[in-house]
C-alpha positions as CSV (number, residue, x, y, z in Angstrom):
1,X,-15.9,-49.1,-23.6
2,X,-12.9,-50.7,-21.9
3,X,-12.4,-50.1,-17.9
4,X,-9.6,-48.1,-18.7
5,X,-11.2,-45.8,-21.4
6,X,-14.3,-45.3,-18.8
7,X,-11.6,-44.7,-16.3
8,X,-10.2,-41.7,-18.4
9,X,-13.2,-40.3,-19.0
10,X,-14.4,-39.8,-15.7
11,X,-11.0,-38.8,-14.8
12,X,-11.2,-36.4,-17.6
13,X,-14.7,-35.1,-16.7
14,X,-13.5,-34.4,-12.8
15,X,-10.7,-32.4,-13.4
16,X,-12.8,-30.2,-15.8
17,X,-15.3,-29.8,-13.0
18,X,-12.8,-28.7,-10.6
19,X,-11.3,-26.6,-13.0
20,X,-14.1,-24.5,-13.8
21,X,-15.4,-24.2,-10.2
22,X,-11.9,-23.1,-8.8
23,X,-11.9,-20.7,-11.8
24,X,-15.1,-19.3,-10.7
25,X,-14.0,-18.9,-6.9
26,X,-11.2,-16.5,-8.2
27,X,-12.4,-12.9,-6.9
28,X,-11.2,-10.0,-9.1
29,X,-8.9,-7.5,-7.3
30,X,-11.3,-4.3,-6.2
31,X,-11.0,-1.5,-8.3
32,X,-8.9,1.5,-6.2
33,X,-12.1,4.2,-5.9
34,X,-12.0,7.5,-8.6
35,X,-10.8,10.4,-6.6
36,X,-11.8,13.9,-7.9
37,X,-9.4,16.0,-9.2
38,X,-10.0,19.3,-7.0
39,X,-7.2,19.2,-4.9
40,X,-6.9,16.1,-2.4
41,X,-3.8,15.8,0.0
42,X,-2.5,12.3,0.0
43,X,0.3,11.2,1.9
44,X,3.2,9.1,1.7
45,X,5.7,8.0,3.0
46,X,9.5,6.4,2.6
47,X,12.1,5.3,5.1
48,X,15.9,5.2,4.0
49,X,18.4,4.9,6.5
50,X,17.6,6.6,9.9
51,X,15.5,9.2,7.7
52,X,11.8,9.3,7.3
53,X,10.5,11.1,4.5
54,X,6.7,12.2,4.1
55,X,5.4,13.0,0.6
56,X,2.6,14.6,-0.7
57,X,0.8,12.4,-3.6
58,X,-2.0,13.8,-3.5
59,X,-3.4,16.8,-5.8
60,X,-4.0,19.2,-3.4
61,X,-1.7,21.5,-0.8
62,X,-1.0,20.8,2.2
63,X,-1.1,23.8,4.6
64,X,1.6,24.3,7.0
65,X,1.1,24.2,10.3
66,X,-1.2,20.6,9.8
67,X,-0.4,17.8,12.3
68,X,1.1,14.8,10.7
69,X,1.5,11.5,12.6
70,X,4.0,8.9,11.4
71,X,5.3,5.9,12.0
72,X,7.7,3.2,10.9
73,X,6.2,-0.3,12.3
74,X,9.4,-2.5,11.6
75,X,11.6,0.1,13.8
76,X,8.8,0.8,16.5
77,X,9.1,4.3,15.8
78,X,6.4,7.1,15.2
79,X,5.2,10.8,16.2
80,X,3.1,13.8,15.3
81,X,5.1,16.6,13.6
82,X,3.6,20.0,12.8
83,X,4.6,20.8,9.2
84,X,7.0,23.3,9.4
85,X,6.3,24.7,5.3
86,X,3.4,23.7,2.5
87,X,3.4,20.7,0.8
88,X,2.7,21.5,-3.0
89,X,1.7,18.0,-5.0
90,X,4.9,15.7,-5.1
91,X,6.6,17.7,-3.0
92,X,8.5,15.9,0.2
93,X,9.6,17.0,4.1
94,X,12.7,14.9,5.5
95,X,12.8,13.9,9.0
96,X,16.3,13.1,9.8
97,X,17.7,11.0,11.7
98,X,14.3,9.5,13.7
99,X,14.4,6.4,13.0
100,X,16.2,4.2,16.2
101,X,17.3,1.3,13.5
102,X,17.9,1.3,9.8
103,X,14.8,-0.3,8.4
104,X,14.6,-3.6,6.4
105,X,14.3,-2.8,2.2
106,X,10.8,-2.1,1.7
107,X,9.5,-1.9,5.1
108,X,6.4,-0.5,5.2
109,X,5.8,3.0,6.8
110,X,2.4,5.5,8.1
111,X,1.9,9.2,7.4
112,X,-1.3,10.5,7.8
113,X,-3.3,13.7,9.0
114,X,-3.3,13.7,12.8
């Protein structure tokens, strides 16, 4: 073997090790946990313009009357509202007009039970 074919090869040989070891340090994402299907509220929420909108995902009601805080991060904005009517599954409550600056395109946002 010439110095330039052993050269190669051991060339060749390191960039398989480091292949397969940086191959092996790749973590899977975490599988989102199974929810039951017997009625959970999940919120949401989206921002467009000076209006915040909260959403119910989930597949549950949620009652009226429930404390909701919100908040938009990117405008420094955020409360606790008191539902003023049910949330059915998919169905969505619009605060006008809260928000002190139109937020950036796909800012993120926070609804959750208070």
């Amino acid at each position: 073997m010439t110095n330039l074919t052993k050269t190669a090869a051991i060339a060749l040989a390191a960039l398989f090790v480091t292949t397969t070891f940086a191959t092996a340090a790749v973590v899977p994402p975490k599988p989102r946990p199974q929810r039951p299907h017997h009625g959970i509220s999940d919120l949401e929420c989206r921002m467009k313009g000076f209006d915040f909108w909260i959403i119910n995902f989930g597949t549950g009601n949620v009652d009226s009357g429930r404390q909701v805080a919100w908040s938009s991060p990117s405008t420094d904005d955020g409360g606790v509202i008191m539902l003023p009517k049910m949330l059915a599954p998919g169905e969505q409550i619009k605060l006008t007009d809260v928000l002190s600056d139109v937020p950036e395109r796909f800012a993120p946002c926070d609804a959750s039970f208070a």
